[in-house]
C-alpha positions in Angstrom: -27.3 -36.5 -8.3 -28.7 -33.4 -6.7 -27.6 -29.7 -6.4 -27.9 -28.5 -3.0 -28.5 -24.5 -3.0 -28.8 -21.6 -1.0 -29.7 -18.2 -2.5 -29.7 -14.8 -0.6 -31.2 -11.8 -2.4 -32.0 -8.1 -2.5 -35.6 -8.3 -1.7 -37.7 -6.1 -3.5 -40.9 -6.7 -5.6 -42.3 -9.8 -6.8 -40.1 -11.4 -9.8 -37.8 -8.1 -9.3 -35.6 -9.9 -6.9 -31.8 -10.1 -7.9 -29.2 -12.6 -6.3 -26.8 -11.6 -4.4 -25.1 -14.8 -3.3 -25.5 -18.0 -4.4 -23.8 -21.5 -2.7 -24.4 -24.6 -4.9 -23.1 -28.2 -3.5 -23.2 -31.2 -5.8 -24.0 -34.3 -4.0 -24.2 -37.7 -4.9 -26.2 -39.0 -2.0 -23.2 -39.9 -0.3 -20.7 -37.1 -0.6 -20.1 -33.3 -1.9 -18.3 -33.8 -5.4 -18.5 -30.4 -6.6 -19.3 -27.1 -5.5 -19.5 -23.0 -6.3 -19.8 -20.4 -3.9 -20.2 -16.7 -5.0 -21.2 -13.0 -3.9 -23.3 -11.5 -6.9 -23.6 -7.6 -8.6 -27.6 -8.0 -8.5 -27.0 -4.8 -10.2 -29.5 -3.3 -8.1 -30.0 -2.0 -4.9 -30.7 -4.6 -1.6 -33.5 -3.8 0.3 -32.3 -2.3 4.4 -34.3 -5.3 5.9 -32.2 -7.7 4.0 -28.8 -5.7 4.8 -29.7 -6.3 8.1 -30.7 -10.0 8.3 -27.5 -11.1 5.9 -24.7 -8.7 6.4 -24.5 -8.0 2.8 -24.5 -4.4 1.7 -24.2 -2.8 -1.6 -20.7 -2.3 -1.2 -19.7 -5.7 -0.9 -20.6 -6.5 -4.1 -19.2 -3.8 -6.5 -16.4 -6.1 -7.6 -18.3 -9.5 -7.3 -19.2 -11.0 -10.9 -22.6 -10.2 -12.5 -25.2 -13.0 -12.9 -24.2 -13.5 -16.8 -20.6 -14.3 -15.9 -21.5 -17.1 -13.4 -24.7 -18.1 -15.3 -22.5 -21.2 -17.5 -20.9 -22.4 -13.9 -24.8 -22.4 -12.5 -25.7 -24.7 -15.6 -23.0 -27.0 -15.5 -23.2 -27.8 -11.6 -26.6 -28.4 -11.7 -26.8 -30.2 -15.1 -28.5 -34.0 -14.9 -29.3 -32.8 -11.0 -32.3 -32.5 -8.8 -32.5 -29.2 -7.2 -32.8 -29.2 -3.6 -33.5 -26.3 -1.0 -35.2 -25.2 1.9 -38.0 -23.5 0.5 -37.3 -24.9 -3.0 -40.2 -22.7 -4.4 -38.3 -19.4 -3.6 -34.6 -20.6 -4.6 -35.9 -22.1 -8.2 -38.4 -18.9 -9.0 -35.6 -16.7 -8.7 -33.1 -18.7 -10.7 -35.6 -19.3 -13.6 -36.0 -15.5 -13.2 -32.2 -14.5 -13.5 -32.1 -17.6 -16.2 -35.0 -15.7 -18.3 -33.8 -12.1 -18.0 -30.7 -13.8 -19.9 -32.9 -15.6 -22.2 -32.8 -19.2 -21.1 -35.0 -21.4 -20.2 -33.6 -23.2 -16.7 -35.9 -26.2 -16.0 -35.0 -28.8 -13.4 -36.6 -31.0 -11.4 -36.6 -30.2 -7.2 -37.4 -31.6 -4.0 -38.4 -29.1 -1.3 -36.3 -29.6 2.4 -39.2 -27.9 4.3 -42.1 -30.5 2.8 -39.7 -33.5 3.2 -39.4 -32.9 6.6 -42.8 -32.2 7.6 -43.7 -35.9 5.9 -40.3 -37.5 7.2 -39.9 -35.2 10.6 -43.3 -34.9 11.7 -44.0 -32.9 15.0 -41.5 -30.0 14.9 -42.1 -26.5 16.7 -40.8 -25.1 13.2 -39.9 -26.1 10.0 -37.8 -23.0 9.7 -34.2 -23.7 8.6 -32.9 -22.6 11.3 -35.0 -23.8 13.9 -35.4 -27.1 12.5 -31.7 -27.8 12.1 -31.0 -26.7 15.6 -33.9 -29.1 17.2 -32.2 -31.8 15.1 -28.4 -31.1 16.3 -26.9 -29.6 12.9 -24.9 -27.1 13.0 -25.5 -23.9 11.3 -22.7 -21.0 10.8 -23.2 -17.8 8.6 -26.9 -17.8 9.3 -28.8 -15.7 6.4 -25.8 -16.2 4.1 -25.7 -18.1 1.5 -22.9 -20.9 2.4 -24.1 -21.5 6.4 -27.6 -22.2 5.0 -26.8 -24.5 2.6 -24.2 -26.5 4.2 -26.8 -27.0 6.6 -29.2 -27.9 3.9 -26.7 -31.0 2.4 -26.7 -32.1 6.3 -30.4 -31.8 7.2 -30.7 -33.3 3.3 -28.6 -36.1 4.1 -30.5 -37.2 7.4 -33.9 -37.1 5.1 -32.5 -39.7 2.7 -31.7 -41.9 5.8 -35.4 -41.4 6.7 -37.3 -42.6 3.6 -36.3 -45.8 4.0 -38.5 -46.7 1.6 -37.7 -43.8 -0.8 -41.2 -43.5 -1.7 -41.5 -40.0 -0.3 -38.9 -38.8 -2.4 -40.3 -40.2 -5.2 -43.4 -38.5 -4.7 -41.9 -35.3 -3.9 -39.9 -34.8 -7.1 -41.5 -32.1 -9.8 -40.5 -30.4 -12.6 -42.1 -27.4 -11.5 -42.1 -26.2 -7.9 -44.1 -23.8 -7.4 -47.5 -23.6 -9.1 -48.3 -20.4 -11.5 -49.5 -17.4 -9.8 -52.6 -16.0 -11.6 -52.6 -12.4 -12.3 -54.8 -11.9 -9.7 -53.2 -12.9 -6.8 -49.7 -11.1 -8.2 -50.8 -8.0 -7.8 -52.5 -9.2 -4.1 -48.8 -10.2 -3.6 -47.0 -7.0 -5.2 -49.6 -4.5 -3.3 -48.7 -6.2 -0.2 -46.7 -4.3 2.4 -43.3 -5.7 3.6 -44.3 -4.5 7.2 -45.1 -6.3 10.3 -48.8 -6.5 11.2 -52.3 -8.6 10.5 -54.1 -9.3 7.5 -57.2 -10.0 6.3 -58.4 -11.9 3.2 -61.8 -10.9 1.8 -63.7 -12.9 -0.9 -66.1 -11.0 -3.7 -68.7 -10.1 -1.4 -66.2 -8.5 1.5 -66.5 -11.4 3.9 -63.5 -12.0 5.8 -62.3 -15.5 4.9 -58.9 -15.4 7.0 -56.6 -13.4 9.4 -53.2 -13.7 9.5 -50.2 -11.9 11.1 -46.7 -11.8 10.0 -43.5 -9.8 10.3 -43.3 -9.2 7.0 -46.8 -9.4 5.4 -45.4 -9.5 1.4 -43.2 -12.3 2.3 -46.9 -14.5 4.1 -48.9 -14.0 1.2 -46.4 -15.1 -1.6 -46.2 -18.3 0.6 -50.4 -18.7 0.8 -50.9 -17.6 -2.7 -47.8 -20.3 -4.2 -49.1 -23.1 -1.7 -50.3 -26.0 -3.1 -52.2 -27.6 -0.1 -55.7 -28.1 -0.5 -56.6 -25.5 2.6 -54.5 -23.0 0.6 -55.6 -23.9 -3.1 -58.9 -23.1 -1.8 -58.3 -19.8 -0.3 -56.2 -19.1 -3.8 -59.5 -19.8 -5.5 -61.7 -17.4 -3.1 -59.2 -14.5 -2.3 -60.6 -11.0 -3.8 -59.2 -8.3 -2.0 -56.4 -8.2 1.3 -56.8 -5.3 3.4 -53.8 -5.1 6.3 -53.7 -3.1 9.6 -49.8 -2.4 10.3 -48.7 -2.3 14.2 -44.9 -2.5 14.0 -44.7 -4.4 17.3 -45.4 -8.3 16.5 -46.8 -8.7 20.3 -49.9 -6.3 19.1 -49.9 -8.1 16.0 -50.4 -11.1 17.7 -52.9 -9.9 19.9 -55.0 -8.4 17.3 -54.9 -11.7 15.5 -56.1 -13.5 18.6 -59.1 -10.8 19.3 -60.3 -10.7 15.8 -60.4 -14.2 15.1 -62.2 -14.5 17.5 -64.6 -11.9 16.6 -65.0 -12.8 12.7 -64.4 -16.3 13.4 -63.1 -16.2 9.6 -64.2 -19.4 7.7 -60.3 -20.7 6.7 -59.2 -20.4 10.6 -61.2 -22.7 12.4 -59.9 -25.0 14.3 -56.4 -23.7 13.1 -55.9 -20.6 15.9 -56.5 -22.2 18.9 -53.4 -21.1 20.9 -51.7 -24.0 22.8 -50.3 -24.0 26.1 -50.6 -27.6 27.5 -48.5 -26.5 30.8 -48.5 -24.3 33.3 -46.4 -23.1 36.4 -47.9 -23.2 39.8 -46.7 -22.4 43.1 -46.9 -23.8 46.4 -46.0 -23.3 50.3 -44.2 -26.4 51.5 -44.6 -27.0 55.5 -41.2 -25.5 56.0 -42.3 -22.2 54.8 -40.6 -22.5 51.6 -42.4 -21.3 47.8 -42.0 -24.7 45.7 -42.9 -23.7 41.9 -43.9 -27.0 40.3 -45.0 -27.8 36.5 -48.1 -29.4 35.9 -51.2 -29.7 32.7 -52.8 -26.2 32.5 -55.6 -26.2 34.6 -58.3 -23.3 33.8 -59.2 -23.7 37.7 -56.1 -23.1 39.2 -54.4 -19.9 39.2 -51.1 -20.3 37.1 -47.8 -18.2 37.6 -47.5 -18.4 33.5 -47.8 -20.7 30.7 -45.6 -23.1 28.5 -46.4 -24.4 25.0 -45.5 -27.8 26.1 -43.6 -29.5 29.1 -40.4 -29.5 27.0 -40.2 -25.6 26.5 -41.8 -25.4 30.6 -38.3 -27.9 31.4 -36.2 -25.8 29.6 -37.5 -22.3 31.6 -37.0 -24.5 34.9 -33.7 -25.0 34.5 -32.9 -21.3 33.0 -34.7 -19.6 36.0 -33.0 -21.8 38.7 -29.8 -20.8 37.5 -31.0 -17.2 36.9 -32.1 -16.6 40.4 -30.2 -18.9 42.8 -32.8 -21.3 43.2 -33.0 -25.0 45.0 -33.9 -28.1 42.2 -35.3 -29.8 45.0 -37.9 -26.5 45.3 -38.4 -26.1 41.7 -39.3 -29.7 40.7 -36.1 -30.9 39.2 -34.6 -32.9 41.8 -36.5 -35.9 43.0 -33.8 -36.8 45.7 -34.6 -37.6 49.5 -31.5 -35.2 50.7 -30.0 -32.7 49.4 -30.2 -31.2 45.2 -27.2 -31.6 43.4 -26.8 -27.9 43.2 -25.7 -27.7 47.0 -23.2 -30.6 46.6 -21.3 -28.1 44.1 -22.3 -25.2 46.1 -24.7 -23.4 43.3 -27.5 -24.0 46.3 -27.8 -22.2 49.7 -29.2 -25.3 51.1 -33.0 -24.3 51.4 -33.5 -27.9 50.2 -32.1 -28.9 53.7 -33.1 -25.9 55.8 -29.7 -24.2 55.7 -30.9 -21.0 54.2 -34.0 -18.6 55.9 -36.9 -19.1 54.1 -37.7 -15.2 53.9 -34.3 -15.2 51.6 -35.0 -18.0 49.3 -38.9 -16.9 49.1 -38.1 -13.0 48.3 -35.8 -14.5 45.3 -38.5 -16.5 44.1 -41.2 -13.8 44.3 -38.7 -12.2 42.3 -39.1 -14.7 39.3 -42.7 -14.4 40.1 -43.2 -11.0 39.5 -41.0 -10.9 36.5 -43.3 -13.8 34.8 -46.9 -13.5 35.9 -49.4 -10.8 34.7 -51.2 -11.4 38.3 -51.3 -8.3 40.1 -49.5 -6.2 37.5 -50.4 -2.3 37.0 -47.7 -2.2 34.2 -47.2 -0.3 30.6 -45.5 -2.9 28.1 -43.7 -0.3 25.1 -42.6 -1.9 22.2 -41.7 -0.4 18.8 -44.7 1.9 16.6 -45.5 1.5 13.3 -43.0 4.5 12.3 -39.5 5.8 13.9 -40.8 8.1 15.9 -44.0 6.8 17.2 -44.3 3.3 20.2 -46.7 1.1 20.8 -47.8 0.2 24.4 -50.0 -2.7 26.2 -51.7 -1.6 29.2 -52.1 -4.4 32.0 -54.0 -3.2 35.0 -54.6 -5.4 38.3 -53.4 -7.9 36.1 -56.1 -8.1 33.7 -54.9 -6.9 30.1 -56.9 -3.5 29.1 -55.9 -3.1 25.1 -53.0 -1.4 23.2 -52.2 1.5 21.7 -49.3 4.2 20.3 -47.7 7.6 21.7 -45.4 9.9 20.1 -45.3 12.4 22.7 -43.6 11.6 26.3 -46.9 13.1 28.5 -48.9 11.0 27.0 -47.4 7.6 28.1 -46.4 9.7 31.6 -50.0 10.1 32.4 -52.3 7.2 33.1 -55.3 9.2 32.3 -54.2 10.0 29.0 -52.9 6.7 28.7 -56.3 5.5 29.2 -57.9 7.1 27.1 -55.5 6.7 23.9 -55.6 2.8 24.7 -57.9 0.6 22.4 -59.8 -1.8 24.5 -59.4 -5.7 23.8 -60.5 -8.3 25.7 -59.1 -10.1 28.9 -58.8 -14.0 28.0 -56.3 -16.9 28.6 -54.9 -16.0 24.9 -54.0 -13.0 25.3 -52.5 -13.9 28.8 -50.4 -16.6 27.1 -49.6 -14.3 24.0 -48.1 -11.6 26.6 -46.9 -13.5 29.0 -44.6 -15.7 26.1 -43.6 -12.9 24.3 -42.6 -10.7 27.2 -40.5 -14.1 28.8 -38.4 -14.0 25.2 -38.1 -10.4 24.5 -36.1 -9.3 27.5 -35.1 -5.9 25.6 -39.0 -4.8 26.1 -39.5 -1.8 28.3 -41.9 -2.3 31.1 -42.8 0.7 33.4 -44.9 -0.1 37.0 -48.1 1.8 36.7 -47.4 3.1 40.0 -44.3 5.4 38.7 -46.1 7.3 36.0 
């Protein structure tokens, strides 16, 4: 028998978490037989980050029973059952902490969601709950809250067990303690550790840098490093000193830094391991008609590329986005292998460039205009994205299409003046990376502000 879980809570400081919600189904491998759903008084206050990512405020749970009156229910639903989550390391450690604070001692076995699936799902972009469940056609309602998640938890949990046909890997996975003890050491690495968005670095005793990292919420990376138990981590856990961090507030410069000063360290725990991949690329080409074909092929450091694509799938995906996006011809853009006309004309979604019907100067001034909005090529541009504080940005600088560094304003002359500008930027280095990293970031965060150089 196993007891599905979800657990939302305030956030907060190591072991000083409270619940806030809790969703608990009992399922007998088969079926849901039981289950409890519950808002709960943490009786103290939720964090604003986590306000924001579950909906559930302070408010909400005035009236909504305090861990001690459900505590009994918890224990009976889960009595005789394996505990199962996504993340299980997280959802147990807080339950044995609300459990203690009472006076009990909770101890169940627990299979992890996120390690079953790496061994029985191999291959995913991301093991993330929701991203996982979404690549694998499960739905998930109420994101963040306690119920959506694990609902879609007993579903993912169910095609798992159809998986192990063998059930070996179940077997194996089972323990009666999750997550491993954190020394003292690496708690207070963990409690010192900002919740902010930016790139870390772990030193061992002599200051070396041993690894960089970058997260959106720096607290939240290191608890999952330090309560690892994979051998890359264990050894890391053993080494780690000191973590100093370097906040940017935007994750685009975060990601850049990362990229840069790996590079530069070359930091003995990320070799081999931050080697960005983009297997495809987008190229373009004048057919004999006069007409700009765009056409996905292997990345090829030779040939001048439009952008880049993690993988042909993701590259597909674009194709099909962008042809509806800007009016464009299959036929033109590689999706349509047919001798006459694309499909798109026969239900008049096409202006017929496929067949000559439409002036090439049209359909090629609408394509330059996907162009230009994906390509660093040729760009004199200023990319602003959110600073490390309220009232400061953060910018990239691209010029001639080569990628000059970052930086932050406050004041509006200073991102108004491109010799100013200049000289507040921090130069980094020009490299396929950091192409990708903009290029991919800038393609999925269409809210970014971008001013042309030319208007400053």
């Amino acid at each position: 028998m196993y007891a599905i879980l979800d657990i939302e809570t305030t956030g907060g400081k190591y072991n000083e978490e409270g619940i806030t919600e809790i969703a608990i189904y009992k399922f007998d491998g088969l079926n849901v037989v039981d289950q409890f759903i519950s808002l709960i008084n943490p009786e103290r206050p939720i964090q604003p980050f986590v306000v924001n990512l579950t909906g559930i405020n302070n408010q909400m749970l005035q009236n909504a029973p305090k861990f001690y009156e459900v505590a009994r229910r918890i224990v009976e639903i889960t009595s005789e059952c394996v505990i199962v989550a996504h993340n299980a390391s997280f959802d147990y450690r807080i339950l044995k902490t609300e459990f203690s604070r009472l006076g009990f001692e909770f101890e169940r076995k627990s299979l992890c969601t996120v390690e079953l699936s790496k061994k029985l799902i191999p291959d995913q972009q991301s093991y993330s709950l929701g991203k996982l469940v979404r690549g694998l056609g499960i739905p998930l309602s109420d994101r963040h809250r306690a119920n959506g998640d694990a609902m879609a938890t007993v579903k993912l949990f169910k095609l798992l067990l159809t998986k192990d046909l063998e059930k070996k890997i179940v077997t194996e996975t089972v323990r009666t303690e999750t997550k491993k003890q954190v020394d003292d050491k690496l708690l207070k690495l963990i409690e010192e550790a900002p919740t902010a968005t930016g790139v870390y670095y772990m030193h061992r005793e002599d200051g070396t840098i041993i690894y960089i990292g970058k997260s959106k919420n720096i607290k939240k990376r290191l608890n999952q490093h330090f309560t690892s138990d994979n051998r890359k981590s264990k050894r890391m856990q053993d080494e780690v000193v000191s973590v100093t961090y370097e906040i940017t507030g935007s994750e685009l410069l975060a990601l850049l830094k990362e990229s840069e000063e790996i590079k530069l360290n070359k930091p003995k725990y990320n070799s081999a391991l931050r080697k960005t991949k983009y297997d495809h690329a987008l190229y373009q080409f004048t057919d004999n008609n006069g007409y700009i074909n765009l056409k996905v092929e292997k990345a090829d450091n030779r040939k001048t590329s439009i952008t880049t694509f993690v993988n042909r799938q993701q590259a597909k995906s674009y194709m099909h986005r962008w042809t509806e996006e800007y009016n464009l011809c299959q036929k033109l853009m590689g999706l349509d292998s047919g001798k006459s006309n694309c499909f798109n004309y026969t239900i008049k979604q096409c202006q017929g460039a496929c067949i000559g019907n439409e002036p090439a100067e049209e359909y090629n001034a609408r394509v330059q205009k996907l162009i230009t909005s994906n390509t660093l090529q040729n760009q004199n541009m200023v990319i602003i994205d959110r600073g490390r504080d309220i009232e400061e940005k953060s910018f990239i600088l691209v010029e001639e299409g080569q990628f000059k560094g970052i930086g932050y304003f406050n004041l509006n002359y200073q991102i108004n003046n491109i010799e100013i500008l200049r000289s507040i930027t921090i130069p980094m280095s020009h490299n396929r990376d950091a192409k990708h990293i903009i290029q991919s970031y800038v393609r999925t965060h269409k809210k970014l502000k971008i001013i042309p150089i030319h208007k400053l």
